[in-house]
C-alpha positions in Angstrom: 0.0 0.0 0.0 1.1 3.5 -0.6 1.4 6.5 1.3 0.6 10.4 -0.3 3.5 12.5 0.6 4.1 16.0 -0.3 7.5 17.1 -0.9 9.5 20.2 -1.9 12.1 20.0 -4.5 13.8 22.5 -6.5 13.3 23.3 -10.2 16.5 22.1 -11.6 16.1 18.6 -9.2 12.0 18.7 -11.2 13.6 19.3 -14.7 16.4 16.7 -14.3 14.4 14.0 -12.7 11.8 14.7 -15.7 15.1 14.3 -18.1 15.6 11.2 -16.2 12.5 9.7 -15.6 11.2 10.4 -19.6 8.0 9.2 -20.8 7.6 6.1 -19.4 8.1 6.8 -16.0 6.2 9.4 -13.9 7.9 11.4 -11.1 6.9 9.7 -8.3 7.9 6.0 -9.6 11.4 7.0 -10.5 11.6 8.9 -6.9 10.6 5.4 -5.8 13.1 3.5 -7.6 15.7 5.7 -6.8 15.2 6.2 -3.0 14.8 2.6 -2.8 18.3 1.7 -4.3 19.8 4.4 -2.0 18.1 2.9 1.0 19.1 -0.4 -0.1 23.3 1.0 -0.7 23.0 2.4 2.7 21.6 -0.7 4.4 25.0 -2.6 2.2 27.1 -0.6 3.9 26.1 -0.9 7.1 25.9 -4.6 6.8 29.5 -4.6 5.1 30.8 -1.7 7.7 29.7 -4.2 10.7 31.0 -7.1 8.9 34.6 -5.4 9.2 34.7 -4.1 12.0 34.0 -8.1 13.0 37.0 -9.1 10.9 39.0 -6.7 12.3 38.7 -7.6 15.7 38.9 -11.0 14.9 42.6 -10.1 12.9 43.9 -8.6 16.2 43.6 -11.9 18.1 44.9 -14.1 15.4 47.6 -11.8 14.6 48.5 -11.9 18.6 48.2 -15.5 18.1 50.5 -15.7 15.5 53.3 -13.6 16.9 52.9 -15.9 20.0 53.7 -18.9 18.0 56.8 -17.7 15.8 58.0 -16.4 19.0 57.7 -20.1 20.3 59.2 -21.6 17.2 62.1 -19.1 17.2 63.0 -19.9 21.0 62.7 -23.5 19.8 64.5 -23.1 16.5 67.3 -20.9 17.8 70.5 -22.4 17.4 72.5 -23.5 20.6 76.4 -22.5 21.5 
């Protein structure tokens, strides 16, 4: 179901989404389409900023994991005098 909305936009933004839009589309379905693909990117981003920020953290342990085992191998490797 739809809602009505009323909304202000510029001349320029009218005569650009018109250019946009053309004949086939009116105003308020490319408005649609286009706020729903930016609403959509922005939802991505958070998803794939989270996601990250997960890996990240999970990089800093291994990594101190890591060093903690070529330390070990290098006390156990190190050649004896």
């Amino acid at each position: 179901m739809k809602e009505k909305v009323s909304i202000a936009l510029s001349k320029d933004v009218l005569v650009r989404i018109d250019r946009m839009a053309g004949a086939g589309q009116s105003r308020s379905a490319f408005i649609e389409t286009v706020l729903a693909q930016y609403l959509g990117k922005q939802a991505r981003m958070q998803v794939e900023a989270r996601d990250l920020e997960l890996l990240n953290r999970a990089a800093d342990e291994l990594n101190v994991e890591v060093e903690d085992v070529l330390r070990y191998q290098a006390t156990r490797n190190a050649p004896t005098t």
